[in-house]
N, C-alpha and C positions, 0 to 999 in steps of 0.2 A: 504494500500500500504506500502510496505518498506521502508523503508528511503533514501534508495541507488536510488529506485524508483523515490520517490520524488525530490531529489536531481537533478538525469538526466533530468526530466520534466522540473523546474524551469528552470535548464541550458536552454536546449531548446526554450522554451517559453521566456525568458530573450534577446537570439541572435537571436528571430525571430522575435521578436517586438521593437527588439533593446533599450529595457527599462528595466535596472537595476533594478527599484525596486518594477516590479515582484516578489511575493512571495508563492512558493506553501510548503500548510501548512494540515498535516495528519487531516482528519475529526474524532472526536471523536463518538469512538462506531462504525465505520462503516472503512472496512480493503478495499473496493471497488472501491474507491473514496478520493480524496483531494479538500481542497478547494484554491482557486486561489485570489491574495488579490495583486491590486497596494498599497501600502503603509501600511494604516491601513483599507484602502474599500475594502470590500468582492466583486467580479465583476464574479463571476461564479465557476465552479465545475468542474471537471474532473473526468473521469470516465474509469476504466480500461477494457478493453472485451475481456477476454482470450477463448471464445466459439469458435469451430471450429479448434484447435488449432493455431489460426493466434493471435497476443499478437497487438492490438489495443488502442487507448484511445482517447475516444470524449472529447471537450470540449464544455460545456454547457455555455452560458452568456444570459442575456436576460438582454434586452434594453426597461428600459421603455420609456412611450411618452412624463413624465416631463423630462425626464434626456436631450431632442434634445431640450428642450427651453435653 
């Protein structure tokens, strides 16, 4: 992803969970994708999907079953 890319995302993601320290960070080796970090904890992936021409982006988190104790 771009930078400008990532940049808008974080924005985004920061005003929609209303938590500052959201960070979305270029994944190495791979232009498809960023990764998603509260502070200094990795919490999930994002992923870009320009097929069909419609410009989309999932995000990935997975929740394990220690993290609810």
């Amino acid at each position: 992803m771009e930078p400008r890319e990532i940049t808008k995302l974080e924005a985004y993601l920061q005003k929609t969970f209303k938590l500052p320290a959201i960070q979305v960070k270029a994944r190495p080796q791979k232009d498809d994708s960023a990764e998603v970090y509260i502070g200094d904890e990795f919490i999930g992936v994002i992923f870009r999907d320009d097929e069909d021409e419609d410009l989309s982006y999932n995000f990935q988190m997975a929740i394990l079953d220690f993290d609810l104790a």
